[in-house]
C-alpha positions in Angstrom: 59.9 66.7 16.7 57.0 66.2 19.1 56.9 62.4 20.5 53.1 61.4 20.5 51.8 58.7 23.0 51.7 55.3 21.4 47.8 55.6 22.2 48.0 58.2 19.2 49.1 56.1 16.1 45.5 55.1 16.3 43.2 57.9 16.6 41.7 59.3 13.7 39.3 61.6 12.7 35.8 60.5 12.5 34.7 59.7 9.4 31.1 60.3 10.3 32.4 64.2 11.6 34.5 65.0 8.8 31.1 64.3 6.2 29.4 66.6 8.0 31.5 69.4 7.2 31.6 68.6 3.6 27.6 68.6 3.5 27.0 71.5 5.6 26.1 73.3 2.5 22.2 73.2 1.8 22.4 71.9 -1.6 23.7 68.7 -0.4 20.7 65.8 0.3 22.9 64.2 3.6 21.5 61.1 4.5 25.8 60.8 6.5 24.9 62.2 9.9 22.9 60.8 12.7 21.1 63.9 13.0 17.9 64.1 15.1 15.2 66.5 12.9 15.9 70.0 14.2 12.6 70.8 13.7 11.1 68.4 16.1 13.3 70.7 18.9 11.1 71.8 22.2 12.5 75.1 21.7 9.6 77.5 23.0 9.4 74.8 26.0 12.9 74.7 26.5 13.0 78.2 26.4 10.0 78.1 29.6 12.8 75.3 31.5 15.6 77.7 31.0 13.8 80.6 32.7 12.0 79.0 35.0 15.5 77.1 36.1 16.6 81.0 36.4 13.9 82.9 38.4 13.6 80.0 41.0 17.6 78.5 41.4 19.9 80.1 39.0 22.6 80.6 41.2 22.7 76.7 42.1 21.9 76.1 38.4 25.3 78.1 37.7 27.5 76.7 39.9 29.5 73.4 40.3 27.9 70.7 40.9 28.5 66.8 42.4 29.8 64.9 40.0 27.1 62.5 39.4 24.7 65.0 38.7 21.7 66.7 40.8 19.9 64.1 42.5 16.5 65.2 40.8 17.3 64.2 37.2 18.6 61.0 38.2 15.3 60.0 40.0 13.2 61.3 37.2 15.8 59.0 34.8 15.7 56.3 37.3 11.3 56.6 37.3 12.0 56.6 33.0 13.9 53.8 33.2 11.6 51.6 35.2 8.4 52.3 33.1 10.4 52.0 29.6 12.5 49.0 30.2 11.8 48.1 33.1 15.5 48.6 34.6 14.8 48.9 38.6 17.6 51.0 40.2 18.1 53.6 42.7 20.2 57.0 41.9 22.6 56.0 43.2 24.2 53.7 40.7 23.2 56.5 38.5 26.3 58.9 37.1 25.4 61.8 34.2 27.9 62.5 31.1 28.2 64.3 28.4 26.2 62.1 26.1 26.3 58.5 26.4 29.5 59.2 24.2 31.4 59.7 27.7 30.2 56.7 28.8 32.0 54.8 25.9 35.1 56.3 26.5 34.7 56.1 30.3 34.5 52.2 30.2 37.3 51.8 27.9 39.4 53.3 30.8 38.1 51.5 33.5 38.3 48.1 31.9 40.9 48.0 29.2 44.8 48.0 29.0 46.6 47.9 25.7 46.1 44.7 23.9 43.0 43.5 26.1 39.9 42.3 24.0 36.6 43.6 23.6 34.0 42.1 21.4 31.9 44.0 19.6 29.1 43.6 17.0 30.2 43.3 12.9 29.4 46.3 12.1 29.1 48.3 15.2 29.0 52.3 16.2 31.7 53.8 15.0 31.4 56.0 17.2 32.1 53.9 19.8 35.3 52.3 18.0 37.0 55.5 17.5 36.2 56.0 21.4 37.8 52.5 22.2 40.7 53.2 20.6 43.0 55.4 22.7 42.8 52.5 24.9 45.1 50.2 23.0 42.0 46.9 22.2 42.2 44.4 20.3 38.4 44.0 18.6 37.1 40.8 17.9 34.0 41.2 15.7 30.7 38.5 16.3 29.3 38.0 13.3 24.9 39.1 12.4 22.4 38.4 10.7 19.3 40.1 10.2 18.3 39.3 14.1 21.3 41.1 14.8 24.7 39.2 16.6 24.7 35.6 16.2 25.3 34.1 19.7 26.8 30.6 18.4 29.9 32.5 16.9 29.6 34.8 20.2 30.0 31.4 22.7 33.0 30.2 20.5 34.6 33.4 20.5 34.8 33.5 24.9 35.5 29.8 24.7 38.7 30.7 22.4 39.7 34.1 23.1 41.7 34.8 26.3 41.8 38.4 27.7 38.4 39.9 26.8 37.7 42.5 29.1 34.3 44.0 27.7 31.5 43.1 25.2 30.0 46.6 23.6 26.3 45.8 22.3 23.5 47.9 20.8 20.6 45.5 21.0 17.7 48.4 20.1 17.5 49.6 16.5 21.5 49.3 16.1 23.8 52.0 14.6 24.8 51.0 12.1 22.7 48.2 10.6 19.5 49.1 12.5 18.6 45.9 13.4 17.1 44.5 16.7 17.7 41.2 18.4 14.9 39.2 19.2 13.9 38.2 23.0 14.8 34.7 22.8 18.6 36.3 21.0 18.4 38.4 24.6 18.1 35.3 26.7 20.8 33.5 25.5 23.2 36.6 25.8 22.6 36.7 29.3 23.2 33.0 29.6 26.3 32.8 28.2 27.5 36.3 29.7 26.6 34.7 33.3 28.7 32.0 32.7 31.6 33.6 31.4 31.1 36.9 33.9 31.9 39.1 31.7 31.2 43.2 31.7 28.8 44.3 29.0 28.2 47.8 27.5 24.5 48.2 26.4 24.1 51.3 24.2 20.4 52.5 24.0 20.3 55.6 22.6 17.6 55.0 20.3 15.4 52.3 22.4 12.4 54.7 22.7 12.0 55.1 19.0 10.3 51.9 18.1 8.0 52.6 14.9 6.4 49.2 14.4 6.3 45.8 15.9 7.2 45.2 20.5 9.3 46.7 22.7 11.9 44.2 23.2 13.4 44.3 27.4 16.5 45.9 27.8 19.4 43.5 28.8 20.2 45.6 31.6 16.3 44.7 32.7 17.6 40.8 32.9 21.1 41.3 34.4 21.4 39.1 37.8 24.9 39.7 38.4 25.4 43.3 37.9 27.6 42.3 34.5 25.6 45.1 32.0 26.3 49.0 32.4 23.6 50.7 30.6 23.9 53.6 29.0 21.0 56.1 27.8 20.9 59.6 26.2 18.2 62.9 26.0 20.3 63.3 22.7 17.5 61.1 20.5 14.3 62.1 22.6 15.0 65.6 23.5 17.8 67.3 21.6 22.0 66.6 21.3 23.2 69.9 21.9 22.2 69.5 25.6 25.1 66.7 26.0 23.4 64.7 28.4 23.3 61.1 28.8 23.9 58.6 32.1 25.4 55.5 32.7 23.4 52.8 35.1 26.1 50.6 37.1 26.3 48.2 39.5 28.2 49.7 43.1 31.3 48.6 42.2 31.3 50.0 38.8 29.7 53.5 39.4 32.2 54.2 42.2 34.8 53.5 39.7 33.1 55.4 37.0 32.8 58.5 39.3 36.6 58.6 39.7 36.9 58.4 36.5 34.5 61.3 35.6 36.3 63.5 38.5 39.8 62.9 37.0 38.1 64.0 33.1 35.5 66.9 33.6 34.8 67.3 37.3 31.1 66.7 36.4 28.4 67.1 33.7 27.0 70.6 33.4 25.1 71.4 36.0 22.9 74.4 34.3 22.1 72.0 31.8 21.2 69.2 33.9 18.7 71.0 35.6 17.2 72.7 33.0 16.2 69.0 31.3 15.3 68.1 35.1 12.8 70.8 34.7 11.6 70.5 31.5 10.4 67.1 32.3 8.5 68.8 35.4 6.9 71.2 33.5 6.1 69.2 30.1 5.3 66.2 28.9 8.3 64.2 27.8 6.1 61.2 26.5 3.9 63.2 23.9 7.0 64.9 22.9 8.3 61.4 21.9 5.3 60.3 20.8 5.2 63.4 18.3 9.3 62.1 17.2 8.4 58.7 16.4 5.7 59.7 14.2 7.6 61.8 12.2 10.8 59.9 12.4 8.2 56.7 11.1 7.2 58.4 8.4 10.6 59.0 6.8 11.5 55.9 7.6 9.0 54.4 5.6 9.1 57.0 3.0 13.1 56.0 2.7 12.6 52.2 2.4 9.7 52.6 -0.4 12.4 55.3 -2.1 14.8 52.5 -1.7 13.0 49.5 -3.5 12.0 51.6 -6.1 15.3 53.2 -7.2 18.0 51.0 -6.3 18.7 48.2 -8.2 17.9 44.7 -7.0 21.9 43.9 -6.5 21.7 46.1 -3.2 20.0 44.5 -0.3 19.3 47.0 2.9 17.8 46.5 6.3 13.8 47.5 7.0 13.9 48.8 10.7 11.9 48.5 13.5 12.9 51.9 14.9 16.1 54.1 15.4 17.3 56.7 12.5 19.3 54.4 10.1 19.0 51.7 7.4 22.0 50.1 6.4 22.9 48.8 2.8 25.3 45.9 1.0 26.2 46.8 -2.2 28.2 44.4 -4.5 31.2 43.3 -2.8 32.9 45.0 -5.9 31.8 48.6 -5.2 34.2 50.4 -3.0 31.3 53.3 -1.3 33.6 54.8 -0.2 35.3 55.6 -3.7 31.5 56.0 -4.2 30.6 58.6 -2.0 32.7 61.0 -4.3 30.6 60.2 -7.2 27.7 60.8 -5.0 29.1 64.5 -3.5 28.9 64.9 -6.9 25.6 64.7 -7.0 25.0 66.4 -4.6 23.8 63.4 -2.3 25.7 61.7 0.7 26.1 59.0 3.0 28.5 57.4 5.6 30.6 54.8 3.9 30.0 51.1 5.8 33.9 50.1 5.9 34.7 52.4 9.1 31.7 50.5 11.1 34.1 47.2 11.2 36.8 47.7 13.8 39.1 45.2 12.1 39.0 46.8 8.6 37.5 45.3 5.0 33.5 45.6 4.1 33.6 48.1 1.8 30.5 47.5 -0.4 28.5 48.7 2.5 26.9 52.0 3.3 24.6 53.5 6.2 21.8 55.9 5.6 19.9 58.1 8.1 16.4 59.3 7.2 15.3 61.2 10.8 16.5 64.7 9.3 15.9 65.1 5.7 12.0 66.3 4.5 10.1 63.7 2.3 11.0 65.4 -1.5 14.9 65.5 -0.3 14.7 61.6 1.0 12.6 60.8 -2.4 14.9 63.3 -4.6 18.3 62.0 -2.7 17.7 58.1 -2.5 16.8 58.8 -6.5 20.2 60.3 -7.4 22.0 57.6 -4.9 20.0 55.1 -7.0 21.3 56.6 -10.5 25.0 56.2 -8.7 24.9 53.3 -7.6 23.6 52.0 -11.2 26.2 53.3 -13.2 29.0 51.2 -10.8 27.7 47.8 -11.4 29.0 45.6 -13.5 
């Protein structure tokens, strides 16, 4: 019998992962993954990076690289970075991974031993729990509302809970709720975090995909004492099979980080690395944004309308700013995730909300995506869901 590390008992498949195998087929209206539109992909341009990156440096493009990426890329992120959220920093505290997903499971090793705390949103990325969890945490979940985590419950928490190591936030258009804190919500964060000096995680993959309403300043943009890592992504704005994303650190931190990242993986691709480095030469990476939130505004919209009109008035659901998902709240007597059976069934699907809790329970609750699905598929889909959810109620 094979004897497992302890860190094991934990780990499970990801709920989110195993849905999308079971819609893969084309019947199936999936509204489960976080999918960005495939459509919307730069291909002919990428196509014009790729061979440029070939003709002009494709031995250096092919080989090894430094481990915190080619300097180029990390000046045009650091450029990005300023103008978007106006986050001033120099490349250096600037390390690439594979997808801000690295990034998760790089700070979980830097900062957490087995039984340590971190606090996290209720719900939060479940992604980002299932990356946690090899490190042995104990999650302590803040309480939201609709302005996203309510920073009363997060002050008594620190002032009661010993051992908390790292706070994990997604203050932009949040996975899974979609919901955006306010800028006075931001300002009191920082005050209590600069009092209590703890590290925070800011997840911003979707930040540049605002659809309505004002950008909002990232909370790395207010940070004093080098407390918030930052992490960003090309996975929302350009396209996820390129596995690229950074991490923004203070000195201390980064240095760590890039131990961490030469003990893992060596480094991030370095082929693919520069062939987004020259993509963003060669093409305009705004417009193609631009041309995203559009479409992604659209279906958004199209969704939510879809939504009032079909689901009964028991389920309330979020109306975001931005991002790719809407979240739901069923009747705390619907299981969804006994539901999304009867909703395979109908061809239709959806990630069930319970996994999005790190501490269990919350399973009337479901999350929807609408960047990847055409309008008659969200209408048709969002219809059937509708008739589903209908024929549980009491």
């Amino acid at each position: 019998m094979v004897n497992f590390a302890d860190r094991m008992e934990k780990v499970k498949a990801s709920e989110i992962r195993e849905l999308l195998a079971l819609t893969a087929k084309p019947e199936i209206i999936s509204f489960a993954g976080g999918l960005p539109a495939p459509e919307l992909f730069p291909v002919d341009d990428m196509n014009a990076a790729i061979e440029a990156v070939m003709q002009e440096n494709g031995k250096s493009a092919l080989q090894y690289g430094t481990t915190d990426g080619l300097p180029r890329l990390r000046q045009q992120i650091a450029d990005r970075l300023a103008a978007k959220n106006n986050i001033h920093t120099d490349i250096k505290n600037i390390i690439m991974t594979a997808g801000s997903q690295q990034g998760l499971d790089f700070a979980a090793r830097l900062f957490v031993n087995p039984g340590d705390v971190i606090i996290m949103e209720s719900p939060s990325y479940l992604g980002a729990i299932n990356a946690f969890i090899p490190s042995q945490p104990n999650f302590v979940e803040v309480p939201t509302d609709e302005n996203g985590m309510i920073m009363e419950e997060l002050e008594k928490i620190l002032a009661s809970t010993p051992n908390v190591k790292m706070i994990y936030v997604i203050p932009d258009f949040q996975n899974p709720s979609g919901r955006t804190w306010p800028l006075e919500r931001r300002k009191k964060f920082m005050e209590i975090i600069n009092r209590y000096e703890i590290p925070v995680l800011e997840d911003n993959p979707y930040g540049e995909l605002r659809y309505k309403g004002e950008y909002q300043p990232a909370l790395k943009s207010m940070d004093e004492k080098g407390l918030v890592i930052y992490l960003g992504t090309f996975s929302k704005i350009l396209a996820p099979g390129l596995r690229l994303g950074w991490i923004v650190a203070n000195d201390e931190y980064i240095n760590k980080f890039n131990l961490i990242a030469q003990a893992a993986v060596l480094q991030t691709s370095t082929f693919n690395i520069a062939v987004v480095s020259k993509y963003i030469d060669m093409f305009d990476l705004d417009a193609h944004v631009d041309v995203i939130r559009e479409v992604y505004k659209h279906r958004c919209t199209l969704m939510i309308d879809s939504m009032r009109e079909y689901f009964p008035k028991e389920v309330r659901f979020t109306d975001p700013d931005g991002g790719l998902f809407t979240w739901a709240e069923l009747p705390d007597y619907i299981d969804t995730k006994v539901m999304a059976t009867q909703a395979l069934e109908q061809k239709v699907a959806y990630v069930p909300g319970a996994g999005f809790f790190p501490n269990g329970g919350n399973c009337h609750c479901m999350r929807l995506n609408y960047s990847c699905m055409p309008d008659e598929r969200i209408v048709e889909g969002i219809k059937r869901l509708g008739s589903v959810i209908n024929a549980n109620l009491k």
